[in-house]
N, C-alpha and C positions, 0 to 999 in steps of 0.2 A: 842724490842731486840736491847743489843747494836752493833754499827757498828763492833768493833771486833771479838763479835761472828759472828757476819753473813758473816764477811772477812776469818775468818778459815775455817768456812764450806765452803764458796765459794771454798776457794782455795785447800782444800781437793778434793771438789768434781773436780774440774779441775785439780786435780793429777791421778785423776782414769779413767778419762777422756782422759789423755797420754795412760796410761795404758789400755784402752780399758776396762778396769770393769765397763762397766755403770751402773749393780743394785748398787754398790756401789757411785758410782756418783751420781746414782739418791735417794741414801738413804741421804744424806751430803745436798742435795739439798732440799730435803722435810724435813729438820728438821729447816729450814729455817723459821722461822714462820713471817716474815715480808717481801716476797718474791721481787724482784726488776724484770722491765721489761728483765732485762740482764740474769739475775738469771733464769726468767720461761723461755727464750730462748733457754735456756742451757737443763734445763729442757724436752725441744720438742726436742733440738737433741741427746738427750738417749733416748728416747722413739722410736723416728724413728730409733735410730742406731740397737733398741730391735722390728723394726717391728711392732709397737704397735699403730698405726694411730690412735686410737680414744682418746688415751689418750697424745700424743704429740698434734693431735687436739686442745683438751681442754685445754693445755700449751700452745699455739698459739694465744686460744684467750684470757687466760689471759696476753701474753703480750702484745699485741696489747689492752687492755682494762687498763693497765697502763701506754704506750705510744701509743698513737693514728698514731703520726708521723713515726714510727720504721721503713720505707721503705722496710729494712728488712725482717721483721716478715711477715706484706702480701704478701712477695715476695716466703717466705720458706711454708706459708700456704696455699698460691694455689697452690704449687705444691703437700702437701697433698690431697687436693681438689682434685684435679686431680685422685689421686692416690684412692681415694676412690668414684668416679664418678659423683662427687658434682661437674659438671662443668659450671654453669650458676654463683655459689660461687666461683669459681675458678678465672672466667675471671675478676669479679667483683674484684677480692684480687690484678689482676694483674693492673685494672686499678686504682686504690687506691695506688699501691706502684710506678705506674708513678706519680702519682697525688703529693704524696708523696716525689717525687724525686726534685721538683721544677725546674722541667728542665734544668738539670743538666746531663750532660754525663756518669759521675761516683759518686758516695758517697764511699767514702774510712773510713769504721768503726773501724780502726785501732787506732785512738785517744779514741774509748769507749770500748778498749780490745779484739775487735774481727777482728782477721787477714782477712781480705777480703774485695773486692769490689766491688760492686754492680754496674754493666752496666747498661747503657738503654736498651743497644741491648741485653740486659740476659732477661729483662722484657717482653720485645716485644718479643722475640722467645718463651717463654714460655705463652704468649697469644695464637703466632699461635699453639701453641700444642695444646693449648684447641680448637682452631674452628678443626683441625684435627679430633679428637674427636666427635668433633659435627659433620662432617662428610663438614663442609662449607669449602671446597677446596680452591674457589676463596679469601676467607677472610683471610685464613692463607696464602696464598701466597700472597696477598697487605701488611700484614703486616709484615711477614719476607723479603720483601723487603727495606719496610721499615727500619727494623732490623740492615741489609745489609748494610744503608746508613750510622749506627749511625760508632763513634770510640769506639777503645778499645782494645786490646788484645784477640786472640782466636775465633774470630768472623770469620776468613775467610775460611778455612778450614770446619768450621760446616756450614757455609751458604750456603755453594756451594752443601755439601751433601743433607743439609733440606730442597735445594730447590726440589732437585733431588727427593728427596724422596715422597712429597706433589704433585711433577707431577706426579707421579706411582701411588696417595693414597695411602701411608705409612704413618700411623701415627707418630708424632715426640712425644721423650720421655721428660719430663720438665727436666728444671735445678734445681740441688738444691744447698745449701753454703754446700761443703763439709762436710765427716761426720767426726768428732775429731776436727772440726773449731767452735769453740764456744766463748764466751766472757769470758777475762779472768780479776780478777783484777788489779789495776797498780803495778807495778814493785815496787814502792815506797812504796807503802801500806802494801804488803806482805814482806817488808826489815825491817820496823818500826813495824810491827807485832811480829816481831823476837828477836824486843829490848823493854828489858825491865827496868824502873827505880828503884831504889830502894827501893817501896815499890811491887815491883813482879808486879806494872799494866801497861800497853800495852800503849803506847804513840799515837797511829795511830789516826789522823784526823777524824771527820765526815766524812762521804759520800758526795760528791758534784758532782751532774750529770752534765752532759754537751755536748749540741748538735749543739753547733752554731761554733765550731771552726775546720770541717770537712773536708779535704781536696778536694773540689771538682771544676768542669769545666761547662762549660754552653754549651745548645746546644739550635736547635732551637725547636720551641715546634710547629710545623704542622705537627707533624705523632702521633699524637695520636693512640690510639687503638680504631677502632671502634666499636661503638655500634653494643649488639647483633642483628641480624635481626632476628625477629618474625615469 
């Protein structure tokens, strides 16, 4: 497939996507026959916006089975997990997308299209949701304290409630990236789409992925998530 078709459909399907029409997003999307980890991301969040977990699932783990690294995608997949009671998969997706994070405070996905940024302390809260779950009281509150210690925005306000709520046994709810927040093409690519030379063909670039020039901070790496206990 050339890169220009699959940049139209991208970017179609991310106009339906404003527009809230996910079957049509998700038609634009599956006609995509050479899909990109970005692409099937996009992918899981019209599925989820349609309610449809088993089959955002399966978008999940195709993109994670085209970037391994996607910190992301583990992140938006164990909260599926969650949601569908695959919590032993869950915790595991949350310690993969710390693991993933290279101990790093924040990953700002905004350089590969997609408006958002991923906390440490977003990973770790949504660990303790699952020992919640699991019913291990003591584990989800070591590690939302944990949580507690990282930085970031938006953290203190929900710490103070999720502590409160794990003291009562109240389950906490997972985080997910917003729903209409998805990966979008560059600004660039979809301008040069638009022009065309004079013989009617589409000038736009190859595709060139890129994951090393992230905006991100470092933190210290001794609050891991711990292991499940048996």
């Amino acid at each position: 497939m050339l890169y220009t078709e699959l940049l139209q459909l991208w970017q179609n399907s991310v106009e339906a996507v404003d527009a809230k029409d996910w079957p049509t997003a998700l038609a634009k999307l599956n006609e995509i026959s050479e899909p990109t980890s970005r692409t099937l991301f996009n992918t899981a969040s019209c599925y989820l916006a349609l309610g449809q977990l088993d089959l955002a699932l399966k978008a999940l783990d195709l993109t994670i089975a085209k970037d391994e690294r996607l910190a992301v995608a583990f992140f938006q997949r164990g909260a599926v997990m969650m949601e569908m009671g695959r919590l032993e998969e869950a915790l595991s997706d949350y310690i993969w997308a710390q693991k993933h994070m290279r101990e790093n405070v924040v990953i700002d996905y905004k350089q590969l299209g997609l408006r958002f940024k991923l906390y440490s302390w977003q990973v770790l809260y949504n660990a303790a949701a699952v020992y919640c779950q699991m019913g291990q009281w003591e584990q989800a509150r070591d590690v939302l304290l944990s949580a507690s210690q990282e930085k970031g925005p938006g953290r203190g306000g929900s710490m103070e409630a999720a502590l409160e709520s794990i003291r009562n046994k109240q389950a906490l709810d997972p985080l997910l990236v917003p729903e209409g927040v998805v990966f979008r093409p560059r600004k660039q690519d979809v301008e040069q789409l638009q022009q065309r030379d004079f013989l009617g063909k589409a000038t736009v670039r190859r595709e060139c992925l890129w994951y090393t020039c992230l905006s991100i901070h470092s933190f210290s790496s001794d609050r891991l998530i711990p292991a499940v206990t048996q």
